[in-house]
N, CA, C and O atoms as a MOPAC input file, in Angstrom:
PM7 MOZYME 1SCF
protein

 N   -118.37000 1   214.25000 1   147.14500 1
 C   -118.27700 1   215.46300 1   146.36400 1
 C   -116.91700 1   216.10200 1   146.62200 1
 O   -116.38700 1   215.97000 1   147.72500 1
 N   -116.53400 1   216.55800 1   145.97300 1
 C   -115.05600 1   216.96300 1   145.64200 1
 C   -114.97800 1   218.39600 1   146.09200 1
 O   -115.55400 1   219.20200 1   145.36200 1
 N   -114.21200 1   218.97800 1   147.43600 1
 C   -114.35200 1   220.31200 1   148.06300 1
 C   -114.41900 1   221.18300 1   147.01600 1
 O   -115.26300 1   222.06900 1   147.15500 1
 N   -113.82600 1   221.19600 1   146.08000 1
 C   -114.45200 1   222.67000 1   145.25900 1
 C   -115.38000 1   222.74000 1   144.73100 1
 O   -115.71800 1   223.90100 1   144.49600 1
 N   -116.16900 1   221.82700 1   144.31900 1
 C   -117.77400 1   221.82600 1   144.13300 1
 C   -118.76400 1   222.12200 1   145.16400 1
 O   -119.92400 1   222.51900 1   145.05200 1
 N   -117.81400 1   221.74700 1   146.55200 1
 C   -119.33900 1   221.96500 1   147.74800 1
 C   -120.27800 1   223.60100 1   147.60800 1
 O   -121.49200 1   223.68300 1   147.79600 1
 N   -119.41300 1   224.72700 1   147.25900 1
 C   -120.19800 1   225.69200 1   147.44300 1
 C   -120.93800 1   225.79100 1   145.85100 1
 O   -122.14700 1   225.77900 1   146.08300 1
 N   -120.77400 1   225.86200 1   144.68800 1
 C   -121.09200 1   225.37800 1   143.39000 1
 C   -122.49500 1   225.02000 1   143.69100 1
 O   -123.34300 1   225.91000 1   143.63100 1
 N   -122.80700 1   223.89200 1   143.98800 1
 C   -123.62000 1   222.76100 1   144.11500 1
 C   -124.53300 1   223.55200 1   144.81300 1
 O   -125.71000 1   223.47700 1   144.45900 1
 N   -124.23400 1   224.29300 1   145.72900 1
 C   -125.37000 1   224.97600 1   146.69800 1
 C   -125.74800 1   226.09700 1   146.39500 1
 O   -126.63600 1   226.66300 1   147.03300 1
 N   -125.17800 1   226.60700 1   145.41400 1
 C   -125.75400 1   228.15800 1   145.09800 1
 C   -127.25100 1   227.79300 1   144.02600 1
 O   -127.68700 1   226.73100 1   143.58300 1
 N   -127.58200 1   228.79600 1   143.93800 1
 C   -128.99500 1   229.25000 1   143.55600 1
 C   -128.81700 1   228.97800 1   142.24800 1
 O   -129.64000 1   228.22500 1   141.72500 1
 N   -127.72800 1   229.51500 1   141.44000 1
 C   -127.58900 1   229.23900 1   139.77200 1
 C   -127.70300 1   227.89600 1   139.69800 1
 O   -128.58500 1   227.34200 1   139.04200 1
 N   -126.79300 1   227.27800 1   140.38400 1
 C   -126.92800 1   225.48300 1   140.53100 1
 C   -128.24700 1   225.45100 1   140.62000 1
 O   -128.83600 1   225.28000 1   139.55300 1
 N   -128.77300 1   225.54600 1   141.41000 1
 C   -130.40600 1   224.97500 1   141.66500 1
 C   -131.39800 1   225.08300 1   140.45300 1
 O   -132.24900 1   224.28900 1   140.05000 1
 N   -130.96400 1   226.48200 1   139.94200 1
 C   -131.86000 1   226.83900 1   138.84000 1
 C   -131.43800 1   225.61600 1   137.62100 1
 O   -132.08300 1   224.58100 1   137.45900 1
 N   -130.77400 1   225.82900 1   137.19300 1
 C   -130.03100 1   225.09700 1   135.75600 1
 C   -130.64000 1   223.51100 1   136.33500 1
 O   -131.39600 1   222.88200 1   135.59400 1
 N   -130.30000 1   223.02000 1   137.51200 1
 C   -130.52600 1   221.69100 1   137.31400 1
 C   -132.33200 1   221.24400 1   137.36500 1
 O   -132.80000 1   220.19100 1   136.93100 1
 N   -133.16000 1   222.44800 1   138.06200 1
 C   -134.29200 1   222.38300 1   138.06100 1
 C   -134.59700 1   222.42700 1   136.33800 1
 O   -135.45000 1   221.62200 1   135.96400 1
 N   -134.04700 1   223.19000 1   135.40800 1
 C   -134.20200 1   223.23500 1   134.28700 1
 C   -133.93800 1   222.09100 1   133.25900 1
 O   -134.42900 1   221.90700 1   132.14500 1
 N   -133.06100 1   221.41200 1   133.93100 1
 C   -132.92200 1   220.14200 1   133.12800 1
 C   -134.01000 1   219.16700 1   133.01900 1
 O   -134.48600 1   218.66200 1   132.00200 1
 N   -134.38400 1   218.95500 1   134.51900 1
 C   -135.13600 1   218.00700 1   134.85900 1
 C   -136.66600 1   218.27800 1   133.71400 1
 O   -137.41700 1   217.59500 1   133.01700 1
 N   -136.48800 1   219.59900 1   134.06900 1
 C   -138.08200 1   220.64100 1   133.57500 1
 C   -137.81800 1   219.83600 1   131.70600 1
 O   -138.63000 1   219.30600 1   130.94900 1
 N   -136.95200 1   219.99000 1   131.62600 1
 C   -136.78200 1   219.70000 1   129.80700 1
 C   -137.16100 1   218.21300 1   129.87700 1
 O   -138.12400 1   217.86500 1   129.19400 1
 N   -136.52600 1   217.29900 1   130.61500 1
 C   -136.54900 1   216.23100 1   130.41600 1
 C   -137.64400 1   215.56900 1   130.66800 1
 O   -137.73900 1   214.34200 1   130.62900 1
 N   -138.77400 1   216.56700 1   131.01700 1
 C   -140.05500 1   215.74900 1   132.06100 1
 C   -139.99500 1   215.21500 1   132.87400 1
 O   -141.05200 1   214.75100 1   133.30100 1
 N   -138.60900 1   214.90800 1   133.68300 1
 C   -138.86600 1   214.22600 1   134.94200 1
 C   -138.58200 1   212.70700 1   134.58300 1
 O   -138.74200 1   211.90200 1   135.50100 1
 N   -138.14000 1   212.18700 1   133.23300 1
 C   -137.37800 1   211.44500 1   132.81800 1
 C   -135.52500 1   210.99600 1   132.60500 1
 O   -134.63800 1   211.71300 1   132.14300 1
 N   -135.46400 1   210.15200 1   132.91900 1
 C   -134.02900 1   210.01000 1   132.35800 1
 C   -133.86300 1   210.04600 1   130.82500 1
 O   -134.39000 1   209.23200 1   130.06600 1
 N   -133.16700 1   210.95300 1   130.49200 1
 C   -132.82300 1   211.21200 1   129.06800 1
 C   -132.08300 1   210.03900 1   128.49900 1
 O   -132.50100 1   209.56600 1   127.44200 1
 N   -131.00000 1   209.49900 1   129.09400 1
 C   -130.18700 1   208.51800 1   128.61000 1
 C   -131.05000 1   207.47200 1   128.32900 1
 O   -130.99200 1   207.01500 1   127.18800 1
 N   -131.92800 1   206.93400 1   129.20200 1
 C   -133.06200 1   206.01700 1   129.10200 1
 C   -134.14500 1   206.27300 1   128.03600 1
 O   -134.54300 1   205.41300 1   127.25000 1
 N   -134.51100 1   207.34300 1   128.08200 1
 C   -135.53900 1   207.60300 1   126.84300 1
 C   -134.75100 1   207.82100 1   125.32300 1
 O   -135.19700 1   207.88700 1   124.17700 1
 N   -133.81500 1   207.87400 1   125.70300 1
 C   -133.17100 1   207.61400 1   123.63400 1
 C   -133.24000 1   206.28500 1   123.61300 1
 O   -133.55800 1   205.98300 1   122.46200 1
 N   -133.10300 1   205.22700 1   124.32800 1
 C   -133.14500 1   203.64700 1   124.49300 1
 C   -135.20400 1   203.38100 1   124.08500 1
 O   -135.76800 1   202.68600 1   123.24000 1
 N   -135.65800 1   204.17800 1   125.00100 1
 C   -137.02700 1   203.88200 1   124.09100 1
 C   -137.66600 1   203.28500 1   125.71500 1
 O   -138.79400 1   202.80200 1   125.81000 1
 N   -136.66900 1   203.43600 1   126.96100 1
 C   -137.01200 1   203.15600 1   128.22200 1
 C   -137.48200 1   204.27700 1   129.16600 1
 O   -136.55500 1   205.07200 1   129.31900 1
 N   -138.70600 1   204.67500 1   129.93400 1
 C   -139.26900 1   205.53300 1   130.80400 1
 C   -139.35300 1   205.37800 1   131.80900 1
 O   -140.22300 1   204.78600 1   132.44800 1
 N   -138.07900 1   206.10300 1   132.25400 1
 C   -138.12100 1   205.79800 1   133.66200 1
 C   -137.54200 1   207.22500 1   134.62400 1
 O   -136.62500 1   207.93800 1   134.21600 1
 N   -138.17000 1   207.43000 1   135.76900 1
 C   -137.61400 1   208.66000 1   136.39200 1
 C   -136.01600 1   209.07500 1   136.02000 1
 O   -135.15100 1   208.27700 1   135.65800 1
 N   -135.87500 1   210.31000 1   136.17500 1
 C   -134.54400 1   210.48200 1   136.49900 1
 C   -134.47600 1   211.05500 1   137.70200 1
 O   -135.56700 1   211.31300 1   138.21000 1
 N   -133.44100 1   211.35400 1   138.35900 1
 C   -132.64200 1   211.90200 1   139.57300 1
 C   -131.91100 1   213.12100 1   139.67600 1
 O   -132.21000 1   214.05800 1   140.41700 1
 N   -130.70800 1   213.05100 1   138.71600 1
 C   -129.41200 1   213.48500 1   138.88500 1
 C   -129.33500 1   214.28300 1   137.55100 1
 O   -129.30200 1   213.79000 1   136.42400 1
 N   -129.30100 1   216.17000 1   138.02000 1
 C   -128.43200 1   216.39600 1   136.84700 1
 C   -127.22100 1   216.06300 1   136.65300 1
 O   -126.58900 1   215.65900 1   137.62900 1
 N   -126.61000 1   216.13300 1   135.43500 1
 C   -125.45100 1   215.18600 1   135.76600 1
 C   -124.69400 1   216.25000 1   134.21300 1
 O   -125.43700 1   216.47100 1   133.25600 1
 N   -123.60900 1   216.64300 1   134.21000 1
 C   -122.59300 1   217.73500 1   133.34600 1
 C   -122.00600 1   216.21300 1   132.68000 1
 O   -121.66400 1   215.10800 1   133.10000 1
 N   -122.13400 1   216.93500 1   131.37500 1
 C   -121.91500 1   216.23600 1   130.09500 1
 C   -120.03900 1   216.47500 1   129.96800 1
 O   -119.22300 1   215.76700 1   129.37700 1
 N   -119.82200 1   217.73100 1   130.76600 1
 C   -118.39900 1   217.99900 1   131.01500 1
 C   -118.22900 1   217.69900 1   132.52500 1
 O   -119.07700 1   217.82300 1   133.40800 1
 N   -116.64800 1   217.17900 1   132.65400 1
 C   -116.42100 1   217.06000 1   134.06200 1
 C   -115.89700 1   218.69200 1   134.21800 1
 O   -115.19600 1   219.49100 1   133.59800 1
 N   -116.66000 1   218.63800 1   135.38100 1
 C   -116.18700 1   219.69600 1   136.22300 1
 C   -115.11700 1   220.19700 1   136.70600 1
 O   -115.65200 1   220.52400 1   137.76600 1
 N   -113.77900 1   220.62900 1   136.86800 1
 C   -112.86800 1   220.53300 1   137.33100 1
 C   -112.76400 1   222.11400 1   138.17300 1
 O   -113.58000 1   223.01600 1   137.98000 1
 N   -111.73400 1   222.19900 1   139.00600 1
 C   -111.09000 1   223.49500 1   139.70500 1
 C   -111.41200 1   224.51600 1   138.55500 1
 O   -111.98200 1   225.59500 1   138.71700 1
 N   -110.94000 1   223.98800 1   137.33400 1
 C   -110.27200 1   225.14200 1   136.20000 1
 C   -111.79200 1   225.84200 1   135.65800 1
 O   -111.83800 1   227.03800 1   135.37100 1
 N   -113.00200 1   224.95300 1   135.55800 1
 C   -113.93400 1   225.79800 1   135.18300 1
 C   -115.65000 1   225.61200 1   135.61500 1
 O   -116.69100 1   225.82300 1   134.99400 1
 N   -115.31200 1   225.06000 1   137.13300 1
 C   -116.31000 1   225.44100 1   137.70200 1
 C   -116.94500 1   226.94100 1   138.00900 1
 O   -118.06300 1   227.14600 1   138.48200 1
 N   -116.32300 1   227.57800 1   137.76600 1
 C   -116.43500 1   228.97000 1   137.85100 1
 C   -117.13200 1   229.72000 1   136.97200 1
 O   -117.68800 1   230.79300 1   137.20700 1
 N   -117.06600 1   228.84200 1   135.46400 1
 C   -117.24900 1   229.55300 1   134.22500 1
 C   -118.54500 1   229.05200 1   133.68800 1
 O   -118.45200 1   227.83800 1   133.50600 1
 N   -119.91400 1   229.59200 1   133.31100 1
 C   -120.95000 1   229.45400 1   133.42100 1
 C   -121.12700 1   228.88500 1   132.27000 1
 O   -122.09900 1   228.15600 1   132.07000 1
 N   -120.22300 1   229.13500 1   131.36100 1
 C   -121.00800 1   228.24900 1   130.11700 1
 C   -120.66100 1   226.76700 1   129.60600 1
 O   -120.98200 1   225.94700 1   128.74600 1
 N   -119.91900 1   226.93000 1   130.54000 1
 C   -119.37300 1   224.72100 1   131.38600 1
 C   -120.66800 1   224.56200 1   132.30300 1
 O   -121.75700 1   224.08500 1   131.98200 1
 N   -120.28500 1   225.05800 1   133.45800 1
 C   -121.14300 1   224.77600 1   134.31600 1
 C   -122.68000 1   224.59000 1   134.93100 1
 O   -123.34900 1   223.83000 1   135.63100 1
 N   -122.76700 1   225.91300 1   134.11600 1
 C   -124.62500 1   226.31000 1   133.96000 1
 C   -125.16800 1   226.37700 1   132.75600 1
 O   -126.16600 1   227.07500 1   132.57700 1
 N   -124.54600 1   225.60400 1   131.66300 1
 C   -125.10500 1   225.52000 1   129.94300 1
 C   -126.17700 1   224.36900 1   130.00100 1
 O   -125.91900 1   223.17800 1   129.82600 1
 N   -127.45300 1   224.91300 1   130.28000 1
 C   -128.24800 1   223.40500 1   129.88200 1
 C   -128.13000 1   222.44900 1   129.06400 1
 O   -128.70800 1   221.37100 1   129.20400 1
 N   -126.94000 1   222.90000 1   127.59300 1
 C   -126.87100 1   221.94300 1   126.90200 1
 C   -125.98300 1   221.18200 1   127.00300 1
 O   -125.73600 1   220.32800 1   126.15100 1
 N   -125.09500 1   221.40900 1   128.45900 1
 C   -124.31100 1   220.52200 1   129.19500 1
 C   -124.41900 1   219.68100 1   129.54100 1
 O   -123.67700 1   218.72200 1   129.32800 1
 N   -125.75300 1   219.71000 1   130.47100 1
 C   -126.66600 1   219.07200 1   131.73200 1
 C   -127.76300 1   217.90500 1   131.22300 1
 O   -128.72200 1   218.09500 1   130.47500 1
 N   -127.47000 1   217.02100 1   131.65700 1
 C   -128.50200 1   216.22000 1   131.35300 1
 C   -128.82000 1   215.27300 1   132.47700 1
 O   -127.98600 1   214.70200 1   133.18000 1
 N   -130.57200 1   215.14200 1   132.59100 1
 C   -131.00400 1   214.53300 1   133.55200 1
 C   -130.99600 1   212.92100 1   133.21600 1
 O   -131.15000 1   212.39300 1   132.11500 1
 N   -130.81500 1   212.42200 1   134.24200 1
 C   -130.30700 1   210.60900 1   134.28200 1
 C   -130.82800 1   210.08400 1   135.46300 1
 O   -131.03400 1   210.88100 1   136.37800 1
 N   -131.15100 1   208.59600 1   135.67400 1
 C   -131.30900 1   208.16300 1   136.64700 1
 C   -130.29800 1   207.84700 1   137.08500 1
 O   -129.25500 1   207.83200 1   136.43200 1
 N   -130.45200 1   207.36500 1   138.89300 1
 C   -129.22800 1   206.45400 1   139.18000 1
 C   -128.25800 1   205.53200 1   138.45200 1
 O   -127.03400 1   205.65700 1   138.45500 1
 N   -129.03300 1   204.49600 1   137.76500 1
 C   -128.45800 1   203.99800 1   137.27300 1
 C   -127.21900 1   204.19400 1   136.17800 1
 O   -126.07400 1   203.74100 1   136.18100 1
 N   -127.75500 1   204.85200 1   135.46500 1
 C   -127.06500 1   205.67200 1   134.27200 1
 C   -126.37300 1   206.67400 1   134.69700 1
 O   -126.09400 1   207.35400 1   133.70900 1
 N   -125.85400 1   207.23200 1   135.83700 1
 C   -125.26900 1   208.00500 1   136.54100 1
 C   -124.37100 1   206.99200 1   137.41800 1
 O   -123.19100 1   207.31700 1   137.54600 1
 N   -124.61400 1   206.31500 1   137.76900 1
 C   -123.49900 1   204.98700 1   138.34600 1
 C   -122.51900 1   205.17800 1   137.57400 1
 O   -121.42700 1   205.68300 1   137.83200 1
 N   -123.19100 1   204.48600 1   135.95300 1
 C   -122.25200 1   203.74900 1   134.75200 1
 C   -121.42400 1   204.91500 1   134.32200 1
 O   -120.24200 1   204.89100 1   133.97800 1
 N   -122.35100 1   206.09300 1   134.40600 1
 C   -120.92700 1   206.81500 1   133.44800 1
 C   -120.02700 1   207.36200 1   134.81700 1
 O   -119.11900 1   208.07700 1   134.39100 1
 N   -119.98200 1   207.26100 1   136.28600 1
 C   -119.01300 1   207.71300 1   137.04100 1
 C   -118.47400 1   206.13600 1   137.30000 1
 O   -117.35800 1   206.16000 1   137.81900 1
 N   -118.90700 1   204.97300 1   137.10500 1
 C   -118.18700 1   203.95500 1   137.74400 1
 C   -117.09200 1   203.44700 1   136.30900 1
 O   -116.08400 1   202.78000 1   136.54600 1
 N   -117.36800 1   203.76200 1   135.21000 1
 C   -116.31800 1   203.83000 1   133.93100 1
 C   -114.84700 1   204.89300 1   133.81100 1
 O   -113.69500 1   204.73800 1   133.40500 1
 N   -115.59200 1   205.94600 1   134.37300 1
 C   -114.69000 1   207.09600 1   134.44300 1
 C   -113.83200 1   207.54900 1   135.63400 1
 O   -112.62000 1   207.71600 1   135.50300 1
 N   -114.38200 1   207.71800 1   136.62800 1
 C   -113.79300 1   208.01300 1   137.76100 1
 C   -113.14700 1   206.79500 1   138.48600 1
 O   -112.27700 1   206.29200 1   137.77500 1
 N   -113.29900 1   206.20100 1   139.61600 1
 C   -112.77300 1   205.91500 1   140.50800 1
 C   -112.92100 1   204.08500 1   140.66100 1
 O   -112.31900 1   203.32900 1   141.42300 1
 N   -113.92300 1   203.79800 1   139.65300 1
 C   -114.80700 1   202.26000 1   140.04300 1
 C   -115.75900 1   202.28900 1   141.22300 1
 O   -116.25200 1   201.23400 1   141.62300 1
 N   -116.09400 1   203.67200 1   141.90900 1
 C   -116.74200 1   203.03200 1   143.10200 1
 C   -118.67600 1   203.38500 1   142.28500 1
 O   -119.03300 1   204.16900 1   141.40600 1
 N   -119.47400 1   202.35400 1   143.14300 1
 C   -120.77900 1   203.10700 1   142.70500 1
 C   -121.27500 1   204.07000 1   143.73100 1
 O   -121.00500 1   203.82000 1   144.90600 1
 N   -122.19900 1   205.50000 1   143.34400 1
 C   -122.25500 1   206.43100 1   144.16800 1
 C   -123.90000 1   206.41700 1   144.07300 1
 O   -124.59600 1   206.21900 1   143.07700 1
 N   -124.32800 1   206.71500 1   145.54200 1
 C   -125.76700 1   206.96300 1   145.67900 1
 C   -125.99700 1   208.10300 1   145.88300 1
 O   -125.14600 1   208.69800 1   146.54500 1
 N   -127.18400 1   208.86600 1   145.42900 1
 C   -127.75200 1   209.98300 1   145.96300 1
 C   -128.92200 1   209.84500 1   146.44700 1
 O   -129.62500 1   208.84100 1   146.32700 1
 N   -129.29900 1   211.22600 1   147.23900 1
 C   -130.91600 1   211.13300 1   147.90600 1
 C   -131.82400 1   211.77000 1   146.51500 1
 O   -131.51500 1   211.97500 1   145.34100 1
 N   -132.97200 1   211.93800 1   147.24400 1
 C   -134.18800 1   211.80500 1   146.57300 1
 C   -134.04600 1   213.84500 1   145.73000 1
 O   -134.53200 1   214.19500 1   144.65400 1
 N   -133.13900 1   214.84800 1   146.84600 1
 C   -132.77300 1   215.80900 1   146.02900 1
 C   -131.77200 1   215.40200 1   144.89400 1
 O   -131.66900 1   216.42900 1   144.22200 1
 N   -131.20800 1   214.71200 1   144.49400 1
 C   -130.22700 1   214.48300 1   143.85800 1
 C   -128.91800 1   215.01400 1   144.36100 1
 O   -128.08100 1   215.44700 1   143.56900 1
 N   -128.67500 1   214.98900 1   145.92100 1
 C   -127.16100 1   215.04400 1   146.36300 1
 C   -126.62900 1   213.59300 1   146.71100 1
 O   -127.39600 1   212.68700 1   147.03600 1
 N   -125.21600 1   213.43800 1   146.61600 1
 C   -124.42600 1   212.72000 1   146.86200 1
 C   -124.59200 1   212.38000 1   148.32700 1
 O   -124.17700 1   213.21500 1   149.13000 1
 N   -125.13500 1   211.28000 1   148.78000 1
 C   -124.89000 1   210.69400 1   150.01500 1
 C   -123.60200 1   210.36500 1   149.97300 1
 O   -123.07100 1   209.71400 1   149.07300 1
 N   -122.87200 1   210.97200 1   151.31100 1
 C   -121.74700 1   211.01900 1   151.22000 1
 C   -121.61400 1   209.49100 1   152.72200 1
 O   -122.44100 1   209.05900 1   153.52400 1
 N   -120.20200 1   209.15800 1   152.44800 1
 C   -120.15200 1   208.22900 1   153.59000 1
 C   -119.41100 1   208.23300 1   154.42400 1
 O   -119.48600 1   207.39300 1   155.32000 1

């Protein structure tokens, strides 16, 4: 996780919004269920990357229609395309096991 997200991630608005995603999604991966596949999800996961410039600003950050719940898997693919090539695990809260 990228130091300017660590406090982000831990506040209460965070908690709420991503509990809300999940709540929409049933506890499904969304990316998976437009495929017609049912399977848990994990990870809210921002439809926008996050950056310094507007983590701050709530209607990036905390817009449910930002947020969408995904499993691991589908949370791999769209950070192992975009970011860095590495694949990233999380725990069972949906944080980044860090290494």
């Amino acid at each position: 996780m990228k130091e300017y997200a660590k406090k982000f991630y831990r506040s209460p608005a965070w908690k709420v919004a991503r509990e809300a995603a999940k709540a929409r999604a049933g506890g499904l991966c969304e990316r998976c269920r437009r495929r017609g596949v049912y399977r848990p999800g994990r990870i809210a996961h921002h439809t926008v990357k996050l950056t310094p410039e507007n983590i701050n600003n709530p209607s990036v950050a905390l817009d449910i229609k930002r947020i969408e719940y995904v499993c691991d898997d589908c949370h791999n693919k769209e950070h192992k395309t975009k970011d860095d090539g590495k694949t990233y695990k999380f725990g069972i809260d949906g944080k980044l096991i860090e290494k």
